[in-house]
C-alpha positions, 0 to 999 in steps of 0.5 A, a space after each residue: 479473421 473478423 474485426 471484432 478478433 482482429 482488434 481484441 488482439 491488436 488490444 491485447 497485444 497493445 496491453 503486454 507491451 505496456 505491461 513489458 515496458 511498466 515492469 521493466 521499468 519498475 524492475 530496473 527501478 528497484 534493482 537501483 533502489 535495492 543497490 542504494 538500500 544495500 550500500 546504505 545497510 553496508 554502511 550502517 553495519 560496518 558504522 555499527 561494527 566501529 560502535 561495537 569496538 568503541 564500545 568494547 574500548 569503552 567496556 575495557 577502559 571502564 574495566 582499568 578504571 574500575 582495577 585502578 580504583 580497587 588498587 587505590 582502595 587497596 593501598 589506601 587501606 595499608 595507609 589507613 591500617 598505618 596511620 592507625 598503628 601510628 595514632 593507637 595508644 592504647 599500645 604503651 609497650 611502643 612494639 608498633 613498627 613505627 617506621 614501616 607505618 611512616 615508610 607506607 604513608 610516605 610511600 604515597 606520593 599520588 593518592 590524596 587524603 585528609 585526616 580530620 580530628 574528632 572536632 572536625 578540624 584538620 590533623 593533616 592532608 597529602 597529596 593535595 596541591 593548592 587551587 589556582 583560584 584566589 580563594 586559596 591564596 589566604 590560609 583560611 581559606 585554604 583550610 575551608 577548602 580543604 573541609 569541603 573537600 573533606 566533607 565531599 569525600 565523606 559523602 561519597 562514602 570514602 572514609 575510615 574510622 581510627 580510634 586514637 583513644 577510648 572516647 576519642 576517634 579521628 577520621 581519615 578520607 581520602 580522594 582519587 589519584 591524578 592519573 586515575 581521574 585522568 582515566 575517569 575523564 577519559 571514560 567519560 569523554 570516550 562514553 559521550 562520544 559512543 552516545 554521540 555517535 549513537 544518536 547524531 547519525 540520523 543522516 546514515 540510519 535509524 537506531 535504537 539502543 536497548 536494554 534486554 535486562 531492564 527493558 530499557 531504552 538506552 539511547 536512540 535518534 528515533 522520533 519520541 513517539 516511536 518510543 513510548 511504552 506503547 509503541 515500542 515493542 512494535 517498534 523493536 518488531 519492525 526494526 528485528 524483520 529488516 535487521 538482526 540486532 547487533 550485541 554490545 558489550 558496555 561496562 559489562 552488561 550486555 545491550 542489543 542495537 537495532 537499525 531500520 532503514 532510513 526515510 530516505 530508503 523508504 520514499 525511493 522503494 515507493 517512488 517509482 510505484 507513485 511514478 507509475 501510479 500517476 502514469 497509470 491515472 493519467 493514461 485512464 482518465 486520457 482513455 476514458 476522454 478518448 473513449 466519449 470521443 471515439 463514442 460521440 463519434 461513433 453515434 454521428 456515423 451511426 446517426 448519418 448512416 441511418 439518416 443516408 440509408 433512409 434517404 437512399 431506400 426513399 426514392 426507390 420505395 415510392 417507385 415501387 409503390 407506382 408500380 404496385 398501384 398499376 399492377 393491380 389495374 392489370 388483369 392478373 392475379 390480385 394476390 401478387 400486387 397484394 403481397 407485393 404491398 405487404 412487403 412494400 409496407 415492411 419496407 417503409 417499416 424499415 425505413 422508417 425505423 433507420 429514419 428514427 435511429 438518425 434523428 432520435 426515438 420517441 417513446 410512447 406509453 402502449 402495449 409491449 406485448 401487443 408490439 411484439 406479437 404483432 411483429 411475431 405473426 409477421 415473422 412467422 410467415 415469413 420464417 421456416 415452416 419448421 421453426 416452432 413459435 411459442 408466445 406466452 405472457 405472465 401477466 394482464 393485458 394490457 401491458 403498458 410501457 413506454 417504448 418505440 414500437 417500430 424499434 422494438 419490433 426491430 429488436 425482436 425481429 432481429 434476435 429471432 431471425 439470429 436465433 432461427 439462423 442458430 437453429 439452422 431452420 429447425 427448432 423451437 424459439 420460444 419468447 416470454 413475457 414477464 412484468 417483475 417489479 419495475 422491469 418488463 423482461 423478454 426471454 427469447 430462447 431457441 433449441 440451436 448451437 449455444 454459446 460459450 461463456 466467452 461470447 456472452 459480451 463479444 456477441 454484442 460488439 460491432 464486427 463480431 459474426 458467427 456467420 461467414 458473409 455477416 457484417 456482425 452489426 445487427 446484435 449491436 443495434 439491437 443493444 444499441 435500441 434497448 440501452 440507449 433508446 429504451 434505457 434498458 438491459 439486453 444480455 445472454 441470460 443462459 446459453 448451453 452449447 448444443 441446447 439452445 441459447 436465451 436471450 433477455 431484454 429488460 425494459 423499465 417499467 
């Protein structure tokens, strides 16, 4: 197993864990917040069952009050119709029951009236106990009293008309008994209670108390701006997908009364995604601080490493230029001291090449493509006989670009012998040039294996090698010299496995 496999899975065994351990905890944390969500909704149901039966309280109390009012109605029409038969005089044959008519007034021991004569003053008046205030203590006033008691109950639509004589009526109105005002304040006090309990849970849950038939807000402790015409279907929408409505009953029309979670609710759903989202951004931003290092890094043991490589290939290069200079002293053939310079020269290429990846590349504006094919004609010697070089170039020369020509033959050289490699020493590599825009590309393509779509990033990472004894680096500086040295671009432009492989290195023009 090589390194670049060995640490992806040690990553992403590294990320299932974290991933296990997040979920688990956010899974725990909302089991708990829908526990707490659900003793909450028990709580407002059972709170709006009890409100549905004070309701209903309400409803059944207002149903007595309303049979006792048309109870009093009714008996105080029988005192009405007797106090007619004792006034009319129209009826001189004295045939009226007189006593049964005296026997219904007297009868009525609860319900207070007042019979006023046709000028406005007062005939009569039952059932009307004096005021406890001082206003009542003197007869006028007790007589005003009773007027605007009159009056009162004349507004409120409780009167009747006797005619005594042709031209002559008087009028009788009459008030409610002691027990069924009881009943009224009763009513009363049981309805601000229902109201009370309607809108002062704001610690328990958010309710809204409406009226289907008159489309009407009845009562609720919502924020006013929930409930404008606006917003308040909306509103209702909201509260019917977390909630069914529960039916009420009040005074015989029927009201429905919607609950929604409480803010409280709602802020524990969405702590523990805010816990971990803080979580999550403080292990980015610790990545992203331990990646610069790791990199920062990574680039003095690179820039070491190189500075060391050139140093150690140093002392043995200039031995060996001593003996090639007695070599070709000798009598001997003089292509082999020849040769033996040329790969001498290579040598403190490659040594000079080390030498600027350790202390920093200049670039200098030349021609690219005279860079490359230089480098090209070594290697074709040096290459498989069946190997097939192809060199073309879509534009004039000369190309000038800014580039370390003794990297850029390191990159070229090394992508042609990887691809020469994939070739198993028989094929075609073909490498274009082409100037577009602001960008010179290089496309270096072969006839070998290919690649699949998942090694088009990995290929780049240090470690990875498609070759038994391959240490999996020279890609690596190959990316390295174009993206940090030259500002550009190197990547698997297309690749078919079986068909060959392109690579392309774009460098700003």
């Amino acid at each position: 197993m090589d390194l670049y496999t060995s640490k992806q899975r040690w990553k992403l065994l590294l990320v299932i864990l974290a991933l296990a351990v997040v979920g688990g905890s956010l899974f725990y944390s909302n089991q708990s917040i829908q526990k707490i969500g659900g003793r909450e909704r028990t709580k407002a149901r059972q709170w709006a069952l009890a409100l549905r039966k004070k309701a209903e309280l309400v409803d059944l109390n207002s149903e007595i009050f309303t049979a006792l009012q048309e109870k009093e109605r009714q008996k105080m029409a029988l005192v009405v119709r007797a106090n007619r038969t004792l006034l009319d005089a129209s009826d001189l044959s004295m045939s009226q029951d007189v006593d049964f008519a005296l026997e219904i007034i007297e009868a009525n021991k609860d319900i207070p009236f007042i019979l006023l004569n046709d000028d406005g003053s007062i005939s009569q008046s039952r059932n009307i106990a004096p005021a406890k205030d001082d206003s009542f203590t003197g007869a006028k006033f007790y007589s005003d009293s009773i007027k605007e008691l009159a009056k009162s109950w004349i507004a409120e639509g409780r009167s009747y008309q006797i005619q005594v004589f042709e031209d002559m009526y008087m009028t009788l109105c009459h008030g409610f008994s002691k027990e069924l005002l009881r009943l009224q304040a009763h009513s009363d006090s049981l309805i601000r209670s229902f109201n009370a309990d309607l809108t002062d849970q704001k610690s328990l849950v958010p309710v809204l108390l409406y009226d289907p038939q008159t489309k009407r807000v009845e009562a609720s402790n919502l924020a006013q701006k929930e409930l404008t015409p606006s917003k308040i279907k909306r509103t209702i929408q909201e509260m019917t997908a977390r909630y069914q409505p529960i039916e009420l009953t009040i005074k015989g029309s029927k009201k429905l009364l919607y609950l929604k979670d409480s803010e409280e609710v709602k802020q524990l759903f969405w702590l523990p995604y805010l816990q971990f989202g803080v979580l999550g951004l403080l292990v980015f931003v610790g990545y992203l601080l331990f990646s610069m290092y790791r990199k920062a890094e990574q680039n003095q043991v690179w820039a070491g490493m190189a500075k060391e490589t050139a140093h150690q290939l140093g002392t043995p290069l200039s031995s060996m230029m001593a003996w090639v200079a007695h070599l070709e002293q000798q009598a001997i053939d003089p292509m082999i001291p020849r040769e033996m310079h040329k790969d001498l020269e290579r040598l403190e290429k490659i040594t000079d090449r080390f030498s600027k990846i350790g202390s920093g590349a200049k670039l200098i504006e030349g021609d690219l493509a005279a860079t490359i094919e230089n480098n090209l004609l070594y290697l074709k010697a040096r290459l498989s006989q069946k190997v097939e070089m192809q060199f073309e170039l879509n534009g004039e020369r000369p190309l000038m670009v800014l580039h370390n020509a003794s990297l850029m033959e390191w990159v070229v050289e090394n992508i042609c012998k990887n691809a020469v490699d994939a070739m198993d020493g028989i094929g075609t590599l073909r490498i274009h040039i082409q100037e577009v825009a602001e960008w010179v590309h290089i496309d270096i393509s072969d006839t070998g294996k290919g690649l699949t779509p998942k090694q088009f990033k990995t290929i780049f990472e240090p470690g990875y090698s498609t070759k038994k004894r391959g240490w999996g680096l020279g890609l690596t500086l190959v990316k390295r010299i174009v993206e940090e040295y030259h500002k550009g671009k190197v990547f698997v432009l297309q690749s078919e496995p079986d068909k060959g492989t392109t690579f392309r290195i774009s460098i700003p023009h």
